[in-house]
C-alpha positions in Angstrom: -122.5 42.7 113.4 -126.0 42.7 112.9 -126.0 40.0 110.2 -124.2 37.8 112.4 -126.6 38.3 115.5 -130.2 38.5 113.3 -128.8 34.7 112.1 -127.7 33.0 115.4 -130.5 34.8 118.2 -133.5 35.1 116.3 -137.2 34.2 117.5 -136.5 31.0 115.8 -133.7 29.9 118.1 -134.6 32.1 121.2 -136.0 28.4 123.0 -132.6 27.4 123.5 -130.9 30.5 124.7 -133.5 32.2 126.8 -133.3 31.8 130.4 -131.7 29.3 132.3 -131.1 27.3 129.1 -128.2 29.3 127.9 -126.5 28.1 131.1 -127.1 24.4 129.5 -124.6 24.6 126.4 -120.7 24.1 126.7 -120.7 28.1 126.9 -122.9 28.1 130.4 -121.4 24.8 131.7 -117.7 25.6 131.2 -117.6 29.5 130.9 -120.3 31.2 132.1 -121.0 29.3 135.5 -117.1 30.0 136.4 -117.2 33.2 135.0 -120.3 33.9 137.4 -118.6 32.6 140.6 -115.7 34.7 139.6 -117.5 38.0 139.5 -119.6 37.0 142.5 -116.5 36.0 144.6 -114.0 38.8 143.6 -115.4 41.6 141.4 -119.5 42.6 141.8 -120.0 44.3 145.1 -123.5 45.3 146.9 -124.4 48.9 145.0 -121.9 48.2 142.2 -123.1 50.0 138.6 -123.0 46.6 136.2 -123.7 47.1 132.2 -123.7 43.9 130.7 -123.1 44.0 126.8 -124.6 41.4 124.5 -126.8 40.0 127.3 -128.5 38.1 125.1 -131.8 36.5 126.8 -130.7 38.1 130.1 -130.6 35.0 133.0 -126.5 36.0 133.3 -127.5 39.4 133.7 -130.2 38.9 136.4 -127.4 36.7 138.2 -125.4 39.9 138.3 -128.4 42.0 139.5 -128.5 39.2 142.4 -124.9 40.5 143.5 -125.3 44.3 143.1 -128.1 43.8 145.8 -131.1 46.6 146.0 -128.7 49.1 146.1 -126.8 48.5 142.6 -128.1 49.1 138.7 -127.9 46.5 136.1 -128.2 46.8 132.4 -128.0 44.5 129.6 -127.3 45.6 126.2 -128.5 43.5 123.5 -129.1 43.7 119.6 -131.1 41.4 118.8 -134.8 42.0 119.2 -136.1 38.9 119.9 -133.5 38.3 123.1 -134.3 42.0 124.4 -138.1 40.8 124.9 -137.3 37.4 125.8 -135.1 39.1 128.4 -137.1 41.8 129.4 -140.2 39.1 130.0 -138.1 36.2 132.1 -135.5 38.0 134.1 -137.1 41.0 136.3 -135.5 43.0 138.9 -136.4 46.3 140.4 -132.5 47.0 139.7 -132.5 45.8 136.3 -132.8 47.1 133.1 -132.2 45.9 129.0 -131.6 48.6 126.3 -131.3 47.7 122.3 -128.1 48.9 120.8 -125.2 47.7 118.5 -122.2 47.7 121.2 -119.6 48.1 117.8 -121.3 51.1 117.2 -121.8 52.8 120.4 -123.1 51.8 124.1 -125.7 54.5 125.2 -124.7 55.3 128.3 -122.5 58.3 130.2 -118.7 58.2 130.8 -117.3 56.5 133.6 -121.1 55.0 134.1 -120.0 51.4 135.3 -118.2 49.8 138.2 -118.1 46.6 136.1 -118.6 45.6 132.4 -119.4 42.0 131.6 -119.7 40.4 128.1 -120.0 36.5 127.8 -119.3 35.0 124.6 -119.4 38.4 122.7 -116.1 39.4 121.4 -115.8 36.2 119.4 -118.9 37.6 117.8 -117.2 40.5 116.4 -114.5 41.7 113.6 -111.4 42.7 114.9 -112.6 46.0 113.9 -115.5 45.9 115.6 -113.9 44.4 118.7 -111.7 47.6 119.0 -114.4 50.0 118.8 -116.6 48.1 121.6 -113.3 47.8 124.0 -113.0 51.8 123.0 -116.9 52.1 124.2 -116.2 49.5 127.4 -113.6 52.2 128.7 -115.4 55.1 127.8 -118.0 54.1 130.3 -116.3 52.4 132.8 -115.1 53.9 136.0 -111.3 54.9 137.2 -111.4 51.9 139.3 -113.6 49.4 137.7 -113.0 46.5 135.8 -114.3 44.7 132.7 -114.7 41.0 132.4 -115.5 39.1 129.5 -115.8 35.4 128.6 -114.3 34.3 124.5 -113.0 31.7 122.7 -109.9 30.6 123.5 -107.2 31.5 120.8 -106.2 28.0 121.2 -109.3 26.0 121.2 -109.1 24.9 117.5 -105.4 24.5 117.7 -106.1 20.6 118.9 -108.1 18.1 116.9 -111.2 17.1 119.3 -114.5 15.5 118.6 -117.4 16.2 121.3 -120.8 15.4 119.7 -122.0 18.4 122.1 -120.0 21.1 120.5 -118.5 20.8 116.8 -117.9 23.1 114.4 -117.8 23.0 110.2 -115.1 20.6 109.2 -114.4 22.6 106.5 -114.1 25.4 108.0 -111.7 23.9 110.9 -109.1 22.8 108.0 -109.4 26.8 106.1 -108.5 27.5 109.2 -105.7 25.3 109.7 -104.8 26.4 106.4 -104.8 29.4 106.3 -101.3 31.8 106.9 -103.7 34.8 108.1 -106.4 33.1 110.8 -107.2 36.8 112.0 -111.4 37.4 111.4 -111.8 33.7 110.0 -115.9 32.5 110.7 -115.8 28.8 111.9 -119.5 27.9 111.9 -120.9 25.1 114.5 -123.6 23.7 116.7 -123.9 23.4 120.7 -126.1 21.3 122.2 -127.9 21.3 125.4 -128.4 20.0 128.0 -132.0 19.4 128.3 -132.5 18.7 125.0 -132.3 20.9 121.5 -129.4 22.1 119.8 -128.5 25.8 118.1 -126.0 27.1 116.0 -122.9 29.0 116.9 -120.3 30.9 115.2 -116.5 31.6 116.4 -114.6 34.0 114.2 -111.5 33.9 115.4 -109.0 36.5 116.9 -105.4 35.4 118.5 -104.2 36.6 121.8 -101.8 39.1 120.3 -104.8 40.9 118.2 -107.4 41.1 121.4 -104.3 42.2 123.8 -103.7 45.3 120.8 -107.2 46.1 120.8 -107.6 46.1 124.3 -104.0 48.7 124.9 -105.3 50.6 121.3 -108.7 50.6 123.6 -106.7 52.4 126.8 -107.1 48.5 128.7 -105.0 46.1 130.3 -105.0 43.1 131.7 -105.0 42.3 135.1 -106.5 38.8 135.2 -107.0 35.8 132.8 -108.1 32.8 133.3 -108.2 29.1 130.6 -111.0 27.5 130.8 -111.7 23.8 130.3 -114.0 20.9 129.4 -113.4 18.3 131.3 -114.1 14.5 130.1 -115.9 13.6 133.8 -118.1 16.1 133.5 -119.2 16.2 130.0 -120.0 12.5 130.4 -122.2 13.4 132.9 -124.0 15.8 131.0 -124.4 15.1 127.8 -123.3 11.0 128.0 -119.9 9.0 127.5 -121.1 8.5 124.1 -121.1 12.1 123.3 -117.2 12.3 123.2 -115.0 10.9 121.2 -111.9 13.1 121.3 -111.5 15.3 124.3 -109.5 18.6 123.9 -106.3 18.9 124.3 -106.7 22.8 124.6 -108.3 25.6 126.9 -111.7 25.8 124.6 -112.6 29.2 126.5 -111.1 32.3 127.5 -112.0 34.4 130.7 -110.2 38.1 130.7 -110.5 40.7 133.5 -109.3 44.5 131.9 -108.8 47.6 133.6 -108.1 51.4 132.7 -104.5 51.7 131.7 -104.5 55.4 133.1 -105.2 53.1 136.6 -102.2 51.0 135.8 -100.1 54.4 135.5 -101.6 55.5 139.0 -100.5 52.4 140.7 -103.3 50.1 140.7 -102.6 47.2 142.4 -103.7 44.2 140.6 -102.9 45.5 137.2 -99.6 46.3 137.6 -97.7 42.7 137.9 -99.7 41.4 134.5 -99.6 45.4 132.4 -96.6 44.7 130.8 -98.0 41.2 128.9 -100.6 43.5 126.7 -97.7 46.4 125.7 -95.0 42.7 125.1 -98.4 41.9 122.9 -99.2 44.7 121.5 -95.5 45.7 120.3 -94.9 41.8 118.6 -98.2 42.5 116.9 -96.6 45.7 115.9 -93.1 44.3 114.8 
């Protein structure tokens, strides 16, 4: 994982994701602004424990501190060294904090430390391998009744043929993919711009619903909410300019997913219960 990251958020790209600008891709428009209102509206609450993994440059993460109020402890966890400090500089909070780690390797922090666990545009960052041992981490530290939310890919986002000038990806690497009998772990390289100007490169390896719904049940997860995610023609022409698309998707291009313990499922929590059976229907076709 640390190849991956020291390559995309280094100090030579850090201008476009640090602060407010990472809210100025496709990512912030489309996924992380929802995402936010999401966990604002339904899942952060005043005093709430948040850990925030791969918080990149932080301004996500110092939204969250917003919402846990005085009373509630943030913490971003980040790899790369050049987001930690651009994080640590821009986004302050008495109740927030950044720590370095690898989250595929371990996520320093106590069992059952974390009303909420957050990751935007992480797992698709990761191996499936390394995917599994973050979820294992995620539930590790989160509490009995809290939740994880992250913000991916979509497993469908490549599976129509669309053309925004704002966010492409390797042609070649789009027809491997297409190719290909086994997509599991495939890297498709790409560029988003933003808004304001600037543009940085991005990389999706792919994982399909069936493998992220077996590492999340191998992980001791399940799913209690999901949500599609996306671009819409009105306002990407607003944004970026009418001449900036010239296929829209046909396709969700991002994923939101809301997890919680399975042992809460067992004890009757509410939400998870309708929605637990889809991840153990997943998990078993993977399986078959």
């Amino acid at each position: 994982m640390s190849a991956l990251v020291n390559r995309l958020y280094n100090s030579q790209s850090i201008q476009q994701w640090q602060h407010k600008r990472t809210m100025l891709h496709s990512s912030g428009i489309w996924g992380r602004e929802p995402v936010l209102e999401y966990l604002a509206d339904q899942v952060i609450k005043s005093g709430d424990v948040v850990v925030d993994v791969g918080a990149g440059a932080g301004f996500p993460t110092l939204r969250m501190a917003e919402m846990a109020g005085p009373a509630g402890n943030v913490v971003g966890i980040e790899l790369s060294e050049a987001m930690i400090e651009a994080a640590r500089h821009h986004c302050r909070a008495a109740n927030l904090s950044f720590q370095r780690a690898d989250i595929s390797q371990g996520i320093p922090l106590p069992d059952e430390f974390a009303d909420v666990v957050t990751g935007f545009m992480v797992l698709h960052n990761l191996r499936r391998t390394e995917m599994r041992r973050t979820l294992i981490e995620v539930e590790r530290i989160l509490k009995p009744s809290g939740r994880a939310v992250f913000l991916t890919m979509h497993s469908d986002a490549f599976e129509s043929r669309w053309d925004l000038q704002f966010l492409a990806y390797d042609l070649s690497a789009l027809q491997r993919y297409r190719d290909a009998a086994d997509k599991e772990d495939l890297e498709i390289p790409g560029s988003a711009r933003n808004v304001s100007g600037g543009e940085n490169a991005i990389i999706a390896i792919y994982h399909s619903r069936r493998s992220v719904a077996d590492a999340a049940c191998d992980a001791g997860l399940a799913l209690i909410d999901e949500r599609d995610l996306w671009i819409d023609r009105e306002t990407a022409a607003q944004m970026f300019g009418a001449s900036s698309i010239r296929c829209m998707p046909t396709t969700p291009i991002y994923w939101m997913l809301t997890l919680a313990k399975s042992t809460a499922v067992a004890n009757g929590h509410e939400d998870a219960a309708p929605l637990n059976g889809f991840m153990f229907e997943q998990r078993a076709a993977v399986r078959s």
